[in-house]
C-alpha positions as CSV (number, residue, x, y, z in Angstrom):
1,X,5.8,-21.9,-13.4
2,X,5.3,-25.7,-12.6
3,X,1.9,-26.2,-12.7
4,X,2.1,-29.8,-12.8
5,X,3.6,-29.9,-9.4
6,X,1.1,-27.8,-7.6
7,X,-2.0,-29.2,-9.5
8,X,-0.8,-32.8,-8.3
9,X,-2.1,-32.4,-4.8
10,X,-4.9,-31.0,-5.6
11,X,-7.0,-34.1,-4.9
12,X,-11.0,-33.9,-3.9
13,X,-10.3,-36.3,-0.6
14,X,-8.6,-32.8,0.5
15,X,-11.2,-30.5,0.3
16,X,-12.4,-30.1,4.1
17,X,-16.3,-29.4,5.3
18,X,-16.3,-25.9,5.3
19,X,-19.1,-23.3,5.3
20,X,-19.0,-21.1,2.0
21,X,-21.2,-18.1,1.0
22,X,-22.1,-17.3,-1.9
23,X,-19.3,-15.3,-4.4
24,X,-18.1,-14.8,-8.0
25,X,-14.8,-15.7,-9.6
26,X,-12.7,-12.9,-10.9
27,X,-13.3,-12.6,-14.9
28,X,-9.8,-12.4,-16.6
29,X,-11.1,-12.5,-20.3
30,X,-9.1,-10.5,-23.0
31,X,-11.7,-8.2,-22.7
32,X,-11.7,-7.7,-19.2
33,X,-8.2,-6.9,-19.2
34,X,-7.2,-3.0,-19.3
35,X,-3.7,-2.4,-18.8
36,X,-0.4,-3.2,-17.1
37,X,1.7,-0.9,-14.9
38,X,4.4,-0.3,-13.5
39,X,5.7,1.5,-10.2
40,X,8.7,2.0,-8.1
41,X,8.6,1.5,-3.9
42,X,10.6,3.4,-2.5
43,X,12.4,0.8,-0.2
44,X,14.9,1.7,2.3
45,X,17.7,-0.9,3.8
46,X,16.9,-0.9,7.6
47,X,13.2,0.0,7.2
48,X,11.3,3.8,6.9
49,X,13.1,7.0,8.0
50,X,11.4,8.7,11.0
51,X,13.9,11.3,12.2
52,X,14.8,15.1,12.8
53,X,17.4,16.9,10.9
54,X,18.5,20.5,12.1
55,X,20.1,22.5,9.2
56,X,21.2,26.0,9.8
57,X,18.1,27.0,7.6
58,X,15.5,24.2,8.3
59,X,13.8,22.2,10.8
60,X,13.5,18.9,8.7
61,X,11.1,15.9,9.7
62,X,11.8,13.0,7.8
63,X,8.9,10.3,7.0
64,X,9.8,8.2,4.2
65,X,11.3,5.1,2.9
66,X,8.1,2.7,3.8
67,X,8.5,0.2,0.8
68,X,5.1,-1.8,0.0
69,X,4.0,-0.2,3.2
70,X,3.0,3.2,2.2
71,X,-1.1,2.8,3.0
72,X,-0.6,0.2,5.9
73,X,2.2,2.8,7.9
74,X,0.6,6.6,6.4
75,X,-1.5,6.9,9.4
76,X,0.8,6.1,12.5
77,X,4.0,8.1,10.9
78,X,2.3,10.9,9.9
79,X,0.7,11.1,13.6
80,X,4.5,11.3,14.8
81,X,5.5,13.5,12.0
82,X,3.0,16.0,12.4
83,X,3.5,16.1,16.5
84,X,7.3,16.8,16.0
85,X,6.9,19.3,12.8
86,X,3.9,21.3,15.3
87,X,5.8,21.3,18.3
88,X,7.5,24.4,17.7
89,X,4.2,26.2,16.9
90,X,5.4,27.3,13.3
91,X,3.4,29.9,11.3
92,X,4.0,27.8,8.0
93,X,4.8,23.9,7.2
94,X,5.9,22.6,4.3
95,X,5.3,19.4,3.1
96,X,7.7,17.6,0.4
97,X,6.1,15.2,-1.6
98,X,2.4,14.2,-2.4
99,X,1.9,10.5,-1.9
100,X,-0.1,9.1,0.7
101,X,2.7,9.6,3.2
102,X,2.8,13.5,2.4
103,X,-0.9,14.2,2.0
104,X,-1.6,12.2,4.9
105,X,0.8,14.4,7.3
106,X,-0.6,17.4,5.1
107,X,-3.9,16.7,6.4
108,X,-3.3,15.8,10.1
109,X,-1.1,19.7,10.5
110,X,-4.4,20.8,8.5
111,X,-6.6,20.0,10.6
112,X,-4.6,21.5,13.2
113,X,-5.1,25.1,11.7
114,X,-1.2,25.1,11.0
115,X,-0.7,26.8,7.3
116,X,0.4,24.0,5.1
117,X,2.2,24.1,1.6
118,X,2.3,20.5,-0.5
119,X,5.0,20.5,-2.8
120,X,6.0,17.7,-5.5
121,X,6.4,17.2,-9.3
122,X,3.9,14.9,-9.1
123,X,-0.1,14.8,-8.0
124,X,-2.6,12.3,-8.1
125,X,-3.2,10.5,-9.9
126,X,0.1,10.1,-11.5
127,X,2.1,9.3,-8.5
128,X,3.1,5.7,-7.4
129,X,1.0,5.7,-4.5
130,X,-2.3,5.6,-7.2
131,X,-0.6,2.7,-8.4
132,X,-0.4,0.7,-5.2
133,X,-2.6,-2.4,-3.8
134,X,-3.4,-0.2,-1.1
135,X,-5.3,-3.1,1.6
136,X,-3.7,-2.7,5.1
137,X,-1.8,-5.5,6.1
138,X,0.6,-5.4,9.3
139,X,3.4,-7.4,10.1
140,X,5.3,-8.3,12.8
141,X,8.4,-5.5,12.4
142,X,8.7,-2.6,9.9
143,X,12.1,-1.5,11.0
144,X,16.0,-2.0,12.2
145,X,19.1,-0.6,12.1
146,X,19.8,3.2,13.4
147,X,16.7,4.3,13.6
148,X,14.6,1.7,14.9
149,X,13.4,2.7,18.5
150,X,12.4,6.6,17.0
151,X,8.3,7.3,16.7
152,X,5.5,5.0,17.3
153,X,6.1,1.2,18.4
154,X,5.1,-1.3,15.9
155,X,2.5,-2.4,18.8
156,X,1.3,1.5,18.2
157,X,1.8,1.1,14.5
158,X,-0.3,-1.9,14.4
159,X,-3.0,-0.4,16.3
160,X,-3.2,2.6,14.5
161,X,-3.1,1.3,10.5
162,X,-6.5,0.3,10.8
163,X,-7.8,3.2,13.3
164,X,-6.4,5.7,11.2
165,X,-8.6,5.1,8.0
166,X,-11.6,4.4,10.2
167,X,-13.5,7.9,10.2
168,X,-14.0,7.7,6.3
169,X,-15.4,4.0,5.9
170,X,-19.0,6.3,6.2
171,X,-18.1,7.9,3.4
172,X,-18.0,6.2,0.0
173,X,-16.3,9.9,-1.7
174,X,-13.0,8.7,0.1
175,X,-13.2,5.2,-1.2
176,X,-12.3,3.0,2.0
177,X,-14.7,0.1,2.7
178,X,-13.5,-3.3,4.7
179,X,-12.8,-6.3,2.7
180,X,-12.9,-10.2,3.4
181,X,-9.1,-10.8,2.6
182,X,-6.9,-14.6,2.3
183,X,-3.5,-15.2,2.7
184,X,-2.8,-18.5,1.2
185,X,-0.2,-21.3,-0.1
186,X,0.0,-24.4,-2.0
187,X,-1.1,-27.5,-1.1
188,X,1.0,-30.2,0.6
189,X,1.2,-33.6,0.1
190,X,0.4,-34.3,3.7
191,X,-2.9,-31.8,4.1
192,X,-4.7,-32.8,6.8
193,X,-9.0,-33.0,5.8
194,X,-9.1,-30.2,8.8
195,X,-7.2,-27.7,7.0
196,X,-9.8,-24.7,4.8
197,X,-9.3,-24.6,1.7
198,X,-9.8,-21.7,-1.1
199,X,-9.1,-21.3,-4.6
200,X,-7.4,-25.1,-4.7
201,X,-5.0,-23.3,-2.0
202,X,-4.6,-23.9,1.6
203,X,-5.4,-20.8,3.7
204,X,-2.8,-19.3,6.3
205,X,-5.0,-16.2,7.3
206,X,-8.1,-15.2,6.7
207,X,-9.4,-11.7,8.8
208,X,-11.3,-8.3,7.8
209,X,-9.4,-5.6,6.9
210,X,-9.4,-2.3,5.2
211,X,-8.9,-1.6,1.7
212,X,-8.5,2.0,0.0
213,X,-9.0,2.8,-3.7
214,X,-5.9,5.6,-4.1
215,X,-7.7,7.1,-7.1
216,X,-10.8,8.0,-4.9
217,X,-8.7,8.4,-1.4
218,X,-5.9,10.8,-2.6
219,X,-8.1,13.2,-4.4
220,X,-10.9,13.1,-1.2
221,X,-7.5,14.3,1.2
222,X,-6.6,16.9,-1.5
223,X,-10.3,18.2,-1.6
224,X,-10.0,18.5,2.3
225,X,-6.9,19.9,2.4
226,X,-8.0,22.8,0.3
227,X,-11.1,23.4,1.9
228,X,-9.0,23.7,4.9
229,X,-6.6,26.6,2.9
230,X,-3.8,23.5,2.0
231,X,-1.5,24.8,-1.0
232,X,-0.2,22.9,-3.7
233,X,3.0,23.9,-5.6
234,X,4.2,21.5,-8.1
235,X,7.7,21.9,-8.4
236,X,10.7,19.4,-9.1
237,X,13.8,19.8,-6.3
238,X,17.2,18.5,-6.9
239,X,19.0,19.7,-4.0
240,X,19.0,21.2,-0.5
241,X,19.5,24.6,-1.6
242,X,16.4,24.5,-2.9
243,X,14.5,23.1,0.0
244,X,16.6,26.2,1.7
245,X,14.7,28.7,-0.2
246,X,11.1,27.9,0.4
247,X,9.9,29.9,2.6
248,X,8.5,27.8,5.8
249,X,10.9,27.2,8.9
250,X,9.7,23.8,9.0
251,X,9.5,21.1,6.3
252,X,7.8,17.4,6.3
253,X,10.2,15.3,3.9
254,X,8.3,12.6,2.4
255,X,9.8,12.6,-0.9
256,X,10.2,9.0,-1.1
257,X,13.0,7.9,-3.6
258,X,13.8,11.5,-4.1
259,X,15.4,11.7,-0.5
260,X,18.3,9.4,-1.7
261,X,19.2,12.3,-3.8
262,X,17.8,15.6,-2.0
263,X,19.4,14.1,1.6
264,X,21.9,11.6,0.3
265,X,20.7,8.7,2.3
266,X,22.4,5.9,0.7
267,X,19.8,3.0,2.0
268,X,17.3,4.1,-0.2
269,X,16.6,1.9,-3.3
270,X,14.2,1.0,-5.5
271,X,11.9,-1.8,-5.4
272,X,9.6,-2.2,-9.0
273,X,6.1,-3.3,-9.0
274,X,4.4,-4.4,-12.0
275,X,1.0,-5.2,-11.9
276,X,-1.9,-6.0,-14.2
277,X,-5.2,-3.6,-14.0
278,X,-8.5,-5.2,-15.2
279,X,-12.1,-3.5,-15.8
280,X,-14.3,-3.0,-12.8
281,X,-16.6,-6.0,-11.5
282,X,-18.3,-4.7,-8.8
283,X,-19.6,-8.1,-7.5
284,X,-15.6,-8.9,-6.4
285,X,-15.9,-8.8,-2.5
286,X,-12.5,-10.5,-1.6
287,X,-8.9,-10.4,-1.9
288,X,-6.3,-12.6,-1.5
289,X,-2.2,-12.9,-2.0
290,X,-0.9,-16.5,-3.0
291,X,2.6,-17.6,-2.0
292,X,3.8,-20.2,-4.6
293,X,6.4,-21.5,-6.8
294,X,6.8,-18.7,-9.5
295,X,6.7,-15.8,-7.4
296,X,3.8,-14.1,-5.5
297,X,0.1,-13.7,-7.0
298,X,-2.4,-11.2,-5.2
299,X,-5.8,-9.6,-5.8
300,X,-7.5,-6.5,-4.7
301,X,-10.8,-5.2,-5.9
302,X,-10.8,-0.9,-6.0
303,X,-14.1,0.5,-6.6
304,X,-13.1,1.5,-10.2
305,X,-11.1,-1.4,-11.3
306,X,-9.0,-4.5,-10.4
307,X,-5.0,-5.1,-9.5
308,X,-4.0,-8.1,-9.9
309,X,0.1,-8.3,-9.2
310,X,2.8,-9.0,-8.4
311,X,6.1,-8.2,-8.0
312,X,8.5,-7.1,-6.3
313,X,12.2,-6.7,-7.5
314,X,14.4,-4.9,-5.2
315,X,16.6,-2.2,-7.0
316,X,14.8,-2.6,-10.1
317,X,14.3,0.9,-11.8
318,X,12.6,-0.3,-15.2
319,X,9.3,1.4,-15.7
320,X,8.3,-0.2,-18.9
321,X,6.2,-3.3,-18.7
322,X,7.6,-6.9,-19.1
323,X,4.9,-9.1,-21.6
324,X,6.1,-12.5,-19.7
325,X,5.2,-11.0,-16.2
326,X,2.0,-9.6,-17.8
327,X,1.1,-13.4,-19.5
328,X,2.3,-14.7,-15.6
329,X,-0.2,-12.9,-13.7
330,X,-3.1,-13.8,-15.8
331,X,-2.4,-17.1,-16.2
332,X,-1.4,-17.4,-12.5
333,X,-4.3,-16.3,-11.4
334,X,-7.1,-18.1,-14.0
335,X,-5.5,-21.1,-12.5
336,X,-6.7,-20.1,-9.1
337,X,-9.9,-19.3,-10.7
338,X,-10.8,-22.5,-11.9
339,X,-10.4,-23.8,-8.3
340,X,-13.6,-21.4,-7.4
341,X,-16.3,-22.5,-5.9
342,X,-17.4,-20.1,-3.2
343,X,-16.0,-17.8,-0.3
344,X,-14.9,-19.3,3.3
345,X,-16.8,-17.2,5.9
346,X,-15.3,-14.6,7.8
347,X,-16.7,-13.7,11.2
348,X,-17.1,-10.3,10.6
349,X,-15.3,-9.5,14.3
350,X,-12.4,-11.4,13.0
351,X,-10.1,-8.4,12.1
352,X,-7.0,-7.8,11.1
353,X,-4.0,-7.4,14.1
């Protein structure tokens, strides 16, 4: 990464007059490093899959395919998955897949008194959507293609990422708390004195949003779900005649990547994420992502640890972990480090939209 070129407008007659509280720097010591890792998105050309497919056996909602978006779109699809799936008043759901997307629509029929059944090879916390950032960030459009005008609006979307996870910020078991987050970029050579600075980077959004730790949120929903008499089956499928024998008239697909296969929807693909976990330090309040030369670098505090990341290489299966991306990240972001020297204020009403 060219270092030299962003560190070369990094002059003090930049900095702006800005109110700062009080903060720490992230710590990215050897010893404070714990592990790389490494997951897949399950992206989809066109955007996520909300649709209804009628097979001679099944009545199959589809919710799947939200890429990086998993956390930030859970609440708002599952709302509309779990309407269409109910409508019919079934005496049994069944739910394929146990990511935040499955456990999420899980929950909402749940609470609905509608007999659920979560199937999947895979339960927290060894499924990708522990791995994820998980902080709730909107964007303009999630979606195009054949499929774009079906469930909620992204004006709906929007309004409902943040709404959705609201009810548990009172409860630290479920491990959602808001978070003073900064979207940033480098300097330029003609930075005007009015623009805020943080981390030697010049700041294109700064808001409150929510962030969720996955290995506190997922088990919390599965803890609800059985207390509300939610099964769990794990079981691997590998084709629609297996889906044909479980015995629910109604299933919730939200098997992620495993819908290219188990539906044969050819837009699905792979998108890898590697990311770099360090050791817990509490007194991390912030997060930030930092567009530069070299690819993107992002932080996000979880109650039990750190991810720093990232990447994001679209049809990329490789789960092993690359050293160089590793050696990236951490030098990457000591760099921002050593630009530290407190937080900008937020107002606390200034949330994200």
């Amino acid at each position: 990464m060219g270092a030299a070129s962003l560190t070369a407008c990094q002059t003090p007659r930049l900095l702006p007059a800005q109110s700062l509280r009080p903060g720490f720097p992230v710590k990215l010591s050897p010893d404070d490093v714990d592990r790389p890792v490494v997951g897949l998105r399950p992206g989809r050309v066109g955007g996520f899959r909300l649709d209804i497919e009628k097979t001679a056996e099944k009545f199959v909602v589809h919710n799947y395919g939200h890429g990086g978006d998993g956390y930030t779109l859970s609440w708002p699809c599952a709302r509309w998955a779990a309407d269409q799936a109910s409508a019919a008043q079934p005496d049994s759901i069944g739910i394929i897949g146990a990511g935040v997307s499955g456990l999420t629509t899980a929950w909402l029929l749940a609470r609905r008194g509608i007999k659920v059944t979560v199937y999947a090879d895979k339960f927290s916390p060894d499924t990708t959507s522990n791995i994820a950032g998980a902080i709730i960030l909107t964007g303009p459009s999630y979606r195009s293609g054949e499929n774009a005008n079906i469930g909620p609006s992204d004006d709906a979307i929007t309004a409902d990422a943040l709404a959705g996870f609201r009810p548990f910020l009172a409860e630290p078991r479920y491990g959602v708390y808001w978070i003073d987050h900064f979207q940033m970029r480098p300097l330029r050579q003609d930075s005007r004195m009015s623009e805020s600075i943080f981390l030697g980077r010049r700041i294109t959004g700064k808001f409150r949003t929510i962030m969720v730790d996955p290995n506190l949120y997922l088990p919390a929903l599965m803890r609800d779900l059985s207390e509300m008499g939610a099964r769990f089956w794990t079981m691997k499928f590998t084709s629609l005649g297996d889906l044909a024998r479980l015995p629910h008239p109604v299933l919730v697909n939200c098997s992620g990547l495993g819908a290219g296969f188990l539906f044969g929807d050819q837009n699905i693909v792979p998108v890898r994420g590697q990311l770099t976990l360090l050791k817990h330090q509490p007194e991390i309040d912030y997060s930030y992502i930092s567009r530069q030369p070299g690819g993107v670098l992002y932080m996000f505090p979880r109650r039990g640890n750190i991810v720093l990341g990232g990447t994001h290489e679209r049809g990329n299966d490789n789960l092993l972990p690359i050293q160089e991306e590793t050696d990236r990240q951490l030098s990457g972001h000591a760099e921002l480090m050593a630009n530290f020297s407190g937080i900008p204020d937020i107002n606390p009403g200034q949330l994200q939209s």
